[in-house]
N, C-alpha and C positions, 0 to 999 in steps of 0.2 A: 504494500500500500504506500502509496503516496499522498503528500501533505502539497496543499495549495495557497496561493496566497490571493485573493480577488484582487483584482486592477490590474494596471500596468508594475512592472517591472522595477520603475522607479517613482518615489513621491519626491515632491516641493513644496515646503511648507514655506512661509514666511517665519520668522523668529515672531514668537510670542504667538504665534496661531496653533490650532489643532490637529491632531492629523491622527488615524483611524487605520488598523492593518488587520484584515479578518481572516486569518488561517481554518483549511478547515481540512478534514480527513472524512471520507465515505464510512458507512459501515460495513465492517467487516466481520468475517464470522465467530469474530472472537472480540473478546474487551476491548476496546483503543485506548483504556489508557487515559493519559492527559496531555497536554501541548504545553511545554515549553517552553518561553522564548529568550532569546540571547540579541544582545548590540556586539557584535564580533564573537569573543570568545566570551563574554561576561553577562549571565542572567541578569535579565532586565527586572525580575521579580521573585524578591527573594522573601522569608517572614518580617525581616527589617524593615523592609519596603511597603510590604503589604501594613505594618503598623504605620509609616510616615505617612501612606496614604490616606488612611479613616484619618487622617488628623488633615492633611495636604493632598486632595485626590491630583496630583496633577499626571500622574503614570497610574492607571490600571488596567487590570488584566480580566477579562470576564470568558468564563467558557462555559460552554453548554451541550447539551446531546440533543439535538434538531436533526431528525434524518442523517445522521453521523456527531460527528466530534466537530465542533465552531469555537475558535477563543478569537477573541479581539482584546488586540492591544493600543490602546488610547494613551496618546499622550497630548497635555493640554499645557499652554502657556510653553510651546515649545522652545526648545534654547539650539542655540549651534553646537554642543556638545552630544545633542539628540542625534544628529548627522552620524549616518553609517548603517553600517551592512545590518540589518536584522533577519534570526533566523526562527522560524516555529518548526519545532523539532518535539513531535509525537514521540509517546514513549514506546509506543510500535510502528513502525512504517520510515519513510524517508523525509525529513527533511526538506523545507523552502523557505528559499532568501528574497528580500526586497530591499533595495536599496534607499534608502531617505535620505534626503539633503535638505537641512534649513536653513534658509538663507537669509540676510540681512538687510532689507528696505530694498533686493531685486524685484523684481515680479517674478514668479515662480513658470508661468508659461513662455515667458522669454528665454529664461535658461533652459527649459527643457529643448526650446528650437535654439539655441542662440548658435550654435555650429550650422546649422543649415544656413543662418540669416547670413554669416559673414561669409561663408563659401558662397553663396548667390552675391552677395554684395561684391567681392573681390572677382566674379566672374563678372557683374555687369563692368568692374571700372574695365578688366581685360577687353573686352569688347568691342568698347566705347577709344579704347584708345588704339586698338588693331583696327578698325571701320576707319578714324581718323587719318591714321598713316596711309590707306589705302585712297582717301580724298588728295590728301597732300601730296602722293606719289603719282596718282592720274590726273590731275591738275597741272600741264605743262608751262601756263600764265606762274603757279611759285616757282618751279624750278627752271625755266628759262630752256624748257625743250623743244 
């Protein structure tokens, strides 16, 4: 069995916004267990945590058995230290990762395009200035042909 993670692959928070990761596993013909999750190699939710929280909900973890095994991990009031790999890792089955990045007064859908936008940008300046030389080189009135 294999564990999932709903959405895209990677999230974009803004700093100080919320952000929402639903891992879920099917059922299977046996117990599943519980879901785990980890920011790299370090549990996101330990008993220590789970005490800060009833006092500071700003990280919790809720799972449930809906047609399989679902835990979502909420973090609210998020910080740039939030940023990085998380993994929900079942205590039977395999493991899945999503990526978060919180970012700092960017806009979040920018960054997710922002390699597309300057690859298009730096091919329209290419263009613009290969079309140009092509005026100026057919143009025998500049070069005196």
């Amino acid at each position: 069995m294999r564990a999932w993670i709903s959405g895209p692959p990677e999230l974009y928070v803004n700093e100080d916004g919320e952000v929402s990761m639903r891992c879920e596993l099917s059922q299977g013909p046996h117990d599943l267990g519980t879901i785990f999750w980890y920011l790299g190699n370090v549990p996101v939710f330990t008993d220590q945590a789970s005490l800060q929280s009833i006092r500071q909900p700003r990280v919790s973890v809720h799972t449930e058995w809906v047609d399989g095994l679902k835990s979502t991990l909420h973090i609210a009031r998020a910080k740039l230290a939030d940023s990085g790999n998380y993994t929900c890792m079942p205590t039977f089955g395999q493991s899945a990762t999503i990526n978060v990045h919180v970012v700092n007064g960017e806009h979040p859908a920018a960054m997710q395009h922002g390699n597309r936008s300057a690859v298009s940008g730096q091919m329209t300046v290419h263009v613009l200035a290969l079309f140009s030389l092509v005026i100026m080189l057919s143009n025998p009135v500049l070069f005196g042909h």
